[in-house]
N, C-alpha and C positions, 0 to 999 in steps of 0.2 A: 262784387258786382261792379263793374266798370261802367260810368255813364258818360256824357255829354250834357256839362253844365248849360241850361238851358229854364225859361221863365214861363215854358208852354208844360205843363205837367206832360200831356200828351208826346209830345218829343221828350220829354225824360224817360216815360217807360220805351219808347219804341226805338229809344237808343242804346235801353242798358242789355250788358251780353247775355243776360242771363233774367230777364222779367218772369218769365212765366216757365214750367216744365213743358218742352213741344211733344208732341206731336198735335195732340189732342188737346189743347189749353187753350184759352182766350181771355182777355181782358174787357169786361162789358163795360165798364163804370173807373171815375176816379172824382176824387174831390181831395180839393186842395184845404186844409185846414186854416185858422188862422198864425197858426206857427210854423206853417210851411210844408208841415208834412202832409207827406200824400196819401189818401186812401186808396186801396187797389182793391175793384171787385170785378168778379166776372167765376170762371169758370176753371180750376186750377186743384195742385194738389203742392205745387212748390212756388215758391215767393223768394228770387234770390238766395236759390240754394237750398234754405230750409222749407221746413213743413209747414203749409201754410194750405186751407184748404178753404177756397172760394173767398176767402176776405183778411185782407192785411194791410198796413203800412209801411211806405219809405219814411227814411227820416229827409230833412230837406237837401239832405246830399245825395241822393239816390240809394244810398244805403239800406238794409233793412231794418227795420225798428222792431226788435228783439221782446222789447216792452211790453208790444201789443199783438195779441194771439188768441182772440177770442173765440173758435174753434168754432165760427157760426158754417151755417147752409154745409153738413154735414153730410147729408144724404146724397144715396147715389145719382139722382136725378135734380138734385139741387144745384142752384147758382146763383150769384147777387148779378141784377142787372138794372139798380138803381141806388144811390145812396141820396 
């Protein structure tokens, strides 16, 4: 995933090639941690490529954080839209 180094998490995801699976994806929610990494939530089933379903993290390069995969808001009708 290619981004544009930037200090707005918001223009990190809405710059990298590949944030979310389109057609039907969204990102509700992000939070920045204290180590820089980003939370991503919202409404999805890919995250930079892999399988990531409604909740994940960047690492603070835009990258994706492999790490963390907590397999939350599962359900077909589910989505995070606050962290």
């Amino acid at each position: 995933m290619k981004t544009t180094r930037s200090s707005d998490p918001r223009r990190l995801a809405s710059t990298a090639e590949d944030p979310v699976n389109p057609p039907f994806s969204w990102v509700r929610c992000l939070a920045v941690q204290t180590d820089g990494k980003i939370l991503v939530g919202g409404w999805f089933t890919t995250l930079g490529g892999q399988s990531r379903t409604n909740i994940g993290r960047l690492n603070a390069d835009g990258t994706l954080d492999t790490s963390f995969n907590p397999g939350a808001g599962t359900g077909p009708n589910s989505f995070v839209s606050a962290m």
